[in-house]
Each structure stands twice: as C-alpha cells, then as structure tokens.
Backbone bond lengths (Angstrom), bond angles and torsions (degrees), N, CA, C in turn:
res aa  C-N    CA-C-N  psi(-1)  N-CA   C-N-CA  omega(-1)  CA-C   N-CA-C  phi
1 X - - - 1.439 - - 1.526 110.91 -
2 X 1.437 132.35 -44.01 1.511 153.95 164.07 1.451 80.40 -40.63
3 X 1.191 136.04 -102.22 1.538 133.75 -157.26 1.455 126.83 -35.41
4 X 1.639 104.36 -20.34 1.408 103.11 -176.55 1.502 104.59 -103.08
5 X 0.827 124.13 -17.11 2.076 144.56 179.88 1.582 76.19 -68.22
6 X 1.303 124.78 -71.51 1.512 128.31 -150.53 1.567 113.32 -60.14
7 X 1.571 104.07 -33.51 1.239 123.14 -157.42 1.952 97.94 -92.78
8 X 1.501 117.12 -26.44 0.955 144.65 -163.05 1.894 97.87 -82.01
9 X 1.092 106.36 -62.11 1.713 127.86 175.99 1.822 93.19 -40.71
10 X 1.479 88.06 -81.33 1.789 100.51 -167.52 1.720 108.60 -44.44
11 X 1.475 111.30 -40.28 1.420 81.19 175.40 1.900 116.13 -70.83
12 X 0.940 103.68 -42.41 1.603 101.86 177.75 1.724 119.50 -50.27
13 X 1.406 114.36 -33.63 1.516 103.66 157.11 0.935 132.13 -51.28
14 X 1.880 109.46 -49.55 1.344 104.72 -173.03 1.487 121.99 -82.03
15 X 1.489 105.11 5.34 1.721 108.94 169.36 1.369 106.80 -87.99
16 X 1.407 126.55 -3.37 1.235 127.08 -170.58 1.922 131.01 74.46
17 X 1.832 94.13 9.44 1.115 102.97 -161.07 2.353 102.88 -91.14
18 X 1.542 76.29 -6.02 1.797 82.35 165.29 1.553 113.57 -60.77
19 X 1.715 99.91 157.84 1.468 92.72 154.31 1.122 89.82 -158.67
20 X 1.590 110.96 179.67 1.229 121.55 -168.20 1.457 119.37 -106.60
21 X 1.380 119.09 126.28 1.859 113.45 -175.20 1.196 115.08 -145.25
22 X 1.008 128.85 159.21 1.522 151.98 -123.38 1.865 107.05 -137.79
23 X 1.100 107.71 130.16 1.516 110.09 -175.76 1.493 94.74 -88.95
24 X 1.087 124.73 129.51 1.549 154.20 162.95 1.770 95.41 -25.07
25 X 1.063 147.28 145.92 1.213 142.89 107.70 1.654 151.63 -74.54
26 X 2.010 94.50 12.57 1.730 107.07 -153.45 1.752 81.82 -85.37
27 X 1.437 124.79 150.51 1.465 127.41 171.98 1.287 101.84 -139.37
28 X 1.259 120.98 132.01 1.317 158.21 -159.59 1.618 86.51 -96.22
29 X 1.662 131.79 119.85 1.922 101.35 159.83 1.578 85.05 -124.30
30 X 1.522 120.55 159.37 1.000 126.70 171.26 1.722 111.20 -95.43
31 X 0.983 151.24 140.68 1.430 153.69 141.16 1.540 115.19 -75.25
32 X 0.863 87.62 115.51 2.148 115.67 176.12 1.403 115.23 -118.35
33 X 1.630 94.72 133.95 1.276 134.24 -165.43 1.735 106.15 -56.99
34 X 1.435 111.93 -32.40 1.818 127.88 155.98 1.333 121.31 -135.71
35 X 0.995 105.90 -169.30 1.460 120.53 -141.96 1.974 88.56 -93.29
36 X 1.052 108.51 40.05 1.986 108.40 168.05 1.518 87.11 -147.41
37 X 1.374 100.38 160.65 1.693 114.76 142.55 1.226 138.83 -74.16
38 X 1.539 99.41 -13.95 1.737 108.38 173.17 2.527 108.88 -74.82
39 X 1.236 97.22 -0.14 1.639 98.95 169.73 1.396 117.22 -82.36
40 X 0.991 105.07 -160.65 2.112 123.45 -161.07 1.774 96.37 -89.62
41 X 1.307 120.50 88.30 1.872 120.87 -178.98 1.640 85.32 -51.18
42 X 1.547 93.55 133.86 1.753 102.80 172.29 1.501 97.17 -115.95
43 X 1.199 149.41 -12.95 1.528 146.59 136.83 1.153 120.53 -139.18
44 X 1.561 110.14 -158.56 1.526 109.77 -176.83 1.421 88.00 -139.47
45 X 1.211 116.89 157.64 1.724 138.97 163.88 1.279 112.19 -114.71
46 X 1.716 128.91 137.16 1.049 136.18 157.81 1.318 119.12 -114.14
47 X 1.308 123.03 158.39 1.414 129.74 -143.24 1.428 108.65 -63.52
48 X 1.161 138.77 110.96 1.510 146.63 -176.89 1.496 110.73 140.61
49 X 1.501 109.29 -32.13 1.393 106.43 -158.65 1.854 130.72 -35.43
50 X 1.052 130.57 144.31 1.377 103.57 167.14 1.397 120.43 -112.30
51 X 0.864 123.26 174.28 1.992 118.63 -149.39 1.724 87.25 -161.25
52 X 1.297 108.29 166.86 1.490 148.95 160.27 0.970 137.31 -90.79
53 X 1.309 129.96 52.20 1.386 117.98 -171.56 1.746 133.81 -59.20
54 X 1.289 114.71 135.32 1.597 117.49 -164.69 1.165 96.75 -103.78
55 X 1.394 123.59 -77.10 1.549 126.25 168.50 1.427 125.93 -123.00
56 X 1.471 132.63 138.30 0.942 134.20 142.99 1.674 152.78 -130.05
57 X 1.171 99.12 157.77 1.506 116.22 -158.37 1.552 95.81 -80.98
58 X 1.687 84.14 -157.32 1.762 108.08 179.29 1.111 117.14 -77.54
59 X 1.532 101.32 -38.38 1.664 108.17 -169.00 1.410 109.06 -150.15
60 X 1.296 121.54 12.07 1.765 127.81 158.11 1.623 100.53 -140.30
61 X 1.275 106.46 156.28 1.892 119.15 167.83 1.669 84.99 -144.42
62 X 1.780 87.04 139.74 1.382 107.25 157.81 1.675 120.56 -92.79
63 X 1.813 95.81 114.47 1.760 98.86 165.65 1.507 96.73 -89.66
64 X 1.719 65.78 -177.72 1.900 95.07 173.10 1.416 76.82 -139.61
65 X 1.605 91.22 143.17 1.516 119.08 159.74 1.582 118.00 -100.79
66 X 1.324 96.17 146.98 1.892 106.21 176.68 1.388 109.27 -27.52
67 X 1.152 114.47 -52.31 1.617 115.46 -171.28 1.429 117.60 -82.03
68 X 1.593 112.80 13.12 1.419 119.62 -179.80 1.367 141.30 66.08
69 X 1.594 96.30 23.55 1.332 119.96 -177.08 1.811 101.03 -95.30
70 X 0.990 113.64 130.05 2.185 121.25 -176.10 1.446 77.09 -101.01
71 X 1.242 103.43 155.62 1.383 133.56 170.33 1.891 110.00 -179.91
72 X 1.415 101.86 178.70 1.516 114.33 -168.34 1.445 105.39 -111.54
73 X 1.176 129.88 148.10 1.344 137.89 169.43 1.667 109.25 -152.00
74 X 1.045 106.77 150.01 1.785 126.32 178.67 1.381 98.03 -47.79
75 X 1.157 111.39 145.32 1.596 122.22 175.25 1.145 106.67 -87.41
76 X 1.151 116.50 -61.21 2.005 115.90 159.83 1.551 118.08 -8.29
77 X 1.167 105.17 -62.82 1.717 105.25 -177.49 1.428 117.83 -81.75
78 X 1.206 126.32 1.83 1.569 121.85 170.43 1.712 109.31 -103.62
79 X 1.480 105.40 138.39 1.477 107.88 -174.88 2.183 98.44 -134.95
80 X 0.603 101.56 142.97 2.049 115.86 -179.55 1.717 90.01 -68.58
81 X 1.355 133.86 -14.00 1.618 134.41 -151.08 1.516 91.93 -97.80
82 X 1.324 153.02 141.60 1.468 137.66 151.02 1.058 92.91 -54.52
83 X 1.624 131.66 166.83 0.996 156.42 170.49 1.543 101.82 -80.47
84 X 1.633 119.25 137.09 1.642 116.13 172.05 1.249 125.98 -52.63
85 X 1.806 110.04 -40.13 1.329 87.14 168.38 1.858 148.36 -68.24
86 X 1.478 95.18 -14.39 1.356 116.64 159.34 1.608 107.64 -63.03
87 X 1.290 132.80 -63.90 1.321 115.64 -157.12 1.520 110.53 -68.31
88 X 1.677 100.95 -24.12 1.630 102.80 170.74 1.532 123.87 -62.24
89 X 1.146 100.71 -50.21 1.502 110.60 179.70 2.119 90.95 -51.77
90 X 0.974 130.05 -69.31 1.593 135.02 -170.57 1.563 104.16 -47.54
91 X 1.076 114.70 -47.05 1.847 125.85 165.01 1.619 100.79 -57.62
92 X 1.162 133.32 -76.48 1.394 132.00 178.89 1.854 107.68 -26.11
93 X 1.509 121.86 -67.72 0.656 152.84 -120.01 1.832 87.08 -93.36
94 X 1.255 122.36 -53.87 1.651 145.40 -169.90 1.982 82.26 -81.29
95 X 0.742 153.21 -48.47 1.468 164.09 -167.86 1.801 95.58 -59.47
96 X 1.109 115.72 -57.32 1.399 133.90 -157.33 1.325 97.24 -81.28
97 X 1.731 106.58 -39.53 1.422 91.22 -164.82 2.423 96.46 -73.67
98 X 1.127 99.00 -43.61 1.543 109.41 -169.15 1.747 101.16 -33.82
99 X 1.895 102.23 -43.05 1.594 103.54 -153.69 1.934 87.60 -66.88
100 X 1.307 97.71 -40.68 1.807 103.92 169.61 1.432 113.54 -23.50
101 X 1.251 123.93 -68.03 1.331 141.60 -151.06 1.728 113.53 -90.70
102 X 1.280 83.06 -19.21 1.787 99.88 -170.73 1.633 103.33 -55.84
103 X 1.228 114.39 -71.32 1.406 113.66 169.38 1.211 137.07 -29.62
104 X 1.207 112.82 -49.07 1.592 131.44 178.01 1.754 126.55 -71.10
105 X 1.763 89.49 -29.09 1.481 95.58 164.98 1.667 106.75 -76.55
106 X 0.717 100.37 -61.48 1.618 103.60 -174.82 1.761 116.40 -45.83
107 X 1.401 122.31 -19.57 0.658 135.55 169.02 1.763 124.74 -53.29
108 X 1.454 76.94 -66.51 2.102 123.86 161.82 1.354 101.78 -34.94
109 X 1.725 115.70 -42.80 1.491 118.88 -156.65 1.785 91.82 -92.82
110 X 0.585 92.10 -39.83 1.917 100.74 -179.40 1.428 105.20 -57.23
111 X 1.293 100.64 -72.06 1.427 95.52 -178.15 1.545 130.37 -41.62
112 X 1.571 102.37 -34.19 1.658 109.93 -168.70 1.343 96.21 -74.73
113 X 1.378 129.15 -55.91 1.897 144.04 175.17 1.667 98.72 -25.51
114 X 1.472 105.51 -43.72 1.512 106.52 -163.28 1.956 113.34 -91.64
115 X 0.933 99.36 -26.69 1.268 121.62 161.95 1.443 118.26 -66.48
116 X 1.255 128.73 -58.71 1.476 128.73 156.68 1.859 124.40 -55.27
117 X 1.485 111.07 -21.65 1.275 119.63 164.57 1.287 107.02 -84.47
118 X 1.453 144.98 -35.85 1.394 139.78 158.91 1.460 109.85 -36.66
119 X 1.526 104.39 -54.50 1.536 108.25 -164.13 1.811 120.33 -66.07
120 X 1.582 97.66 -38.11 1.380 116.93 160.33 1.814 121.82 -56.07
121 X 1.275 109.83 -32.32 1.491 108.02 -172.11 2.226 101.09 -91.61
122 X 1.537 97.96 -23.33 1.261 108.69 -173.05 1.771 92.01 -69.46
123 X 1.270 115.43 -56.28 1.012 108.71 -159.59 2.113 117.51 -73.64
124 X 1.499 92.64 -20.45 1.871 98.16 165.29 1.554 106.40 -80.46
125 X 1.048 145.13 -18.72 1.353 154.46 146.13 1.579 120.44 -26.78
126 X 1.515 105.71 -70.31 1.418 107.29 170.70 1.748 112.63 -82.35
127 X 0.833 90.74 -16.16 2.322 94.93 155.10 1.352 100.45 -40.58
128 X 1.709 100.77 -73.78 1.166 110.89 -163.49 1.560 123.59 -60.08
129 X 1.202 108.91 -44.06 1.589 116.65 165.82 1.229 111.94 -49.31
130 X 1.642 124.26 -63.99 1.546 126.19 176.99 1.604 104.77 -24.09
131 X 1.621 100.42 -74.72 1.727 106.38 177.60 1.767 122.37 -48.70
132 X 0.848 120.44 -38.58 1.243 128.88 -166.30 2.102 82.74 -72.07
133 X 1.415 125.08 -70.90 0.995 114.59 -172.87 1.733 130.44 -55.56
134 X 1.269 104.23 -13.35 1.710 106.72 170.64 1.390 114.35 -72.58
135 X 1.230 127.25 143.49 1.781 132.25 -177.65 0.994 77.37 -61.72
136 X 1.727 94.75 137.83 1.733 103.17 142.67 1.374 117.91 -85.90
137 X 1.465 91.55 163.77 1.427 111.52 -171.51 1.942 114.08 -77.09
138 X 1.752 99.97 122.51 1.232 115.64 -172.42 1.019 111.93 -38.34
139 X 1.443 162.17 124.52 1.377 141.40 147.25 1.546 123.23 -113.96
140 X 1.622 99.65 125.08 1.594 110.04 -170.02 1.848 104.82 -48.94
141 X 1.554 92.53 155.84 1.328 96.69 -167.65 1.885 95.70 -73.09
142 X 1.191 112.07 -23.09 1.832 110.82 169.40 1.379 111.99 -67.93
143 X 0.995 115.96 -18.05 1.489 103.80 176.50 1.470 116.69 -96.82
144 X 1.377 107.23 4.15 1.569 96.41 161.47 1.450 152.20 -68.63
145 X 1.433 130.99 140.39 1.233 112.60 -164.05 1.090 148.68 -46.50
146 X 1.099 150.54 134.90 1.552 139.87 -148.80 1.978 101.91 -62.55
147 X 1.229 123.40 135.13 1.201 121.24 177.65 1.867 105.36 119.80
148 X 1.752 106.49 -13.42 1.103 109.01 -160.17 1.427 134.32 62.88
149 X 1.358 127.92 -0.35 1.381 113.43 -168.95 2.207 91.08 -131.27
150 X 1.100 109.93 134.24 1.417 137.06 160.04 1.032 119.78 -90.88
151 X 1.575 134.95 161.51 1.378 163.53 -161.52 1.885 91.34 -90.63
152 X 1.938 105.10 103.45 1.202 93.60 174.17 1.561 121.56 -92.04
153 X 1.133 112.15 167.95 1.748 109.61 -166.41 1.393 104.35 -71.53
154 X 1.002 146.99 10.82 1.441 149.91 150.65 1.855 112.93 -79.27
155 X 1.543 109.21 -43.29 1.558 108.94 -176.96 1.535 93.99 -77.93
156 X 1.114 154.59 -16.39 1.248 153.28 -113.53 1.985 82.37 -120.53
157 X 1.661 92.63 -56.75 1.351 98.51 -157.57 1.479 102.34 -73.66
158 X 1.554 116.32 -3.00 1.322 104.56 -144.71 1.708 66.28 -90.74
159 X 1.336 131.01 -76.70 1.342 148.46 163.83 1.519 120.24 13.66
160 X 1.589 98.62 -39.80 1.916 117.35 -169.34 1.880 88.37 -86.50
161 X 1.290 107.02 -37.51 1.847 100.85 -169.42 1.561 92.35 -81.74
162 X 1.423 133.00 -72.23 1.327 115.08 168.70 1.482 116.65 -2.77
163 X 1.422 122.00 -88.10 0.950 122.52 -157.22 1.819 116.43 -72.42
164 X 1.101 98.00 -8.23 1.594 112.67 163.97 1.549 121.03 -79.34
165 X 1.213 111.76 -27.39 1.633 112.64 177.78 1.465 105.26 -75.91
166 X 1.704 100.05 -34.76 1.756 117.12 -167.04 1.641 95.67 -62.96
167 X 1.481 99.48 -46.34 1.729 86.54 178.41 1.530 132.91 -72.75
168 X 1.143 96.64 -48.88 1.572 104.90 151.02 1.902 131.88 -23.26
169 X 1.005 82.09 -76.95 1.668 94.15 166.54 1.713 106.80 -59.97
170 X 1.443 127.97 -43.81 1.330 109.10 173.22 1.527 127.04 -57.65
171 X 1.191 98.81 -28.95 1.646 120.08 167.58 1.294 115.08 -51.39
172 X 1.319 106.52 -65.99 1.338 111.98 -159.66 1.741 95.19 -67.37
173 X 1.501 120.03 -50.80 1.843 107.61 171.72 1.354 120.94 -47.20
174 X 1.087 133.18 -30.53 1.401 138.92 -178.04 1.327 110.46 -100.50
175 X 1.307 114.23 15.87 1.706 122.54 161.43 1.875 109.27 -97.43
176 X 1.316 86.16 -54.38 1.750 94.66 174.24 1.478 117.78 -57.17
177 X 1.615 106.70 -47.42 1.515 106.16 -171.18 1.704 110.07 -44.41
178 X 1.700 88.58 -47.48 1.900 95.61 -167.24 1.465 94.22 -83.97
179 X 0.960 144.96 36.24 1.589 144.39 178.29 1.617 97.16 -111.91
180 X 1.448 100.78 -33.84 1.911 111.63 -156.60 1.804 74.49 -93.74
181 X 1.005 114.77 -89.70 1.530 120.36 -165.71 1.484 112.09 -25.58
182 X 1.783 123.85 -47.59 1.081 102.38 -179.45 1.547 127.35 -107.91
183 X 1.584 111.16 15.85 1.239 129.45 178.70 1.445 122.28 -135.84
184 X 1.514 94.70 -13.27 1.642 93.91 172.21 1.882 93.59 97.98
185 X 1.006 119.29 14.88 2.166 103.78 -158.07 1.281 108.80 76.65
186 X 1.312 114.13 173.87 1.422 134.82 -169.17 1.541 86.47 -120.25
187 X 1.539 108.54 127.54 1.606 130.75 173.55 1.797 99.08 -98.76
188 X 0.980 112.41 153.75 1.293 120.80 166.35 1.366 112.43 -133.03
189 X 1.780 121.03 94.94 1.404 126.58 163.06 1.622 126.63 -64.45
C-alpha cells in the first residue's frame, strides 16, 4: 500500500497538481476542574497564553488563571519558551513601530544639518558686515593698479553675494546628498 501512496504522490508532483502545506500551530487547551479531561472544562487556552503554574505532575499541572480561576491542564502542552508565533507577532509589531519612527528621525536629522547651516551662513554674514563696516583703506591714486581701473565698491559687493549664494547652494547640495546617503531622502507619509 506504502508503494502505491508513494507511487501515487510522485505522479501528482510531476503533474504539478502537488502543493505545499503547513501543519497549523494554533492549540486550543482546555482547563479542567481535575486532574482528567473527562471533568467540568472551566476555560480554554489559546496558543500563547500565559498561566501560573502551582503544581506539576507527570501528566497534569495545576494553573491559575489571571482571573483566579485554578484548574488542570496537560503537562505536554505547556513549555517556559513563548511560543514563535508570539515572539513573531512582538518582532512584527517592534518592526512596525521602527518603520513608524524611521521618517521622523530622519527628518530630526535634516532639520538639525539645516539649522547648523543657518548658523554657519549667519555667522559668515556678520563677517561680512564686520568688513563691509571697517573704513577702507585709503589708496594713493599712484598706487593704483596698472591699467588704472580697481575693484569698485559696488562690483565688490556684488562679488561677496555671488559668492554667498555659491556657498549657500553648495550647502544646501551637500545637505541632501548626506540626507539620501544616510537616510535614503526624507519621505513624507
């Protein structure tokens, strides 16, 4: 009979009409009023539950349940281990919360990058003011540059904002790059 079950299987694989399935792990336990299953079930347990154990035997231990009801259950079905599907569900659960949070840190990180580039551009700013407010320095009309013509205080200023936008804007690219590199970008859910 084994040979024809076997022989029976293999053809159904190779028609493709197999599939593949999985034994259940959900367990139903009953709690009894004594130490058999033939007594008065005073609840039921489903797979995770956690319990109290008071005493146990060979083949029953007495819990107590949360609600302070003692009863008997099979020793067989209680283990000190959570059950996997519990720690998964708690793994799932810590996972969901991180993808939660993920955004918001990164956010956090942006903001501070940009905030410290404020503080950096604030602080070349009043540079520039400091300088801008010191006399400039007299210079004889002989000591001017060959060609006759000098850097007038209008190209000068125009030159200081130029090169202030130039920095600016380098900032701000080298804020994003390391925003993308170390966060991937900022998503907005």
């Amino acid at each position: 009979m084994s040979r024809l079950a076997a022989l029976a299987s293999a053809l159904l694989a190779a028609n493709g009409l197999a599939a593949t399935a999985y034994v259940s792990d959900e367990l139903v336990l009953g709690v009894y009023a004594e130490q058999n299953q033939q007594s008065q079930r005073l609840a039921t347990l489903h797979s995770g539950a956690s319990v109290e154990t008071l005493s146990a035997g060979s083949e029953f231990t007495q819990i107590l349940l949360a609600d302070g009801t003692t009863g008997w259950v099979k020793t067989a079905y209680l283990t000190p281990r959570e059950p996997a599907t519990v720690r998964v569900k708690k793994l799932e659960e810590e996972l969901d919360h991180i993808r939660a949070t993920t955004p918001a840190l990164a956010e956090a990180a942006a903001r501070s990058e940009v905030d410290r580039l404020q503080r950096e551009l604030s602080a070349k700013q009043a540079e520039l003011e400091a300088a801008r407010a010191q006399p400039a320095a007299i210079v004889p009309a002989d000591a001017a540059p060959a060609g006759g013509r000098g850097i007038s205080g209008g190209a000068a200023a125009c030159a200081v904002l130029i090169a202030a936008a130039c920095g600016f804007g380098l900032g701000y690219v080298t804020l994003a790059r390391r925003i993308r590199q170390k966060f991937g970008g900022i998503r907005i859910y």
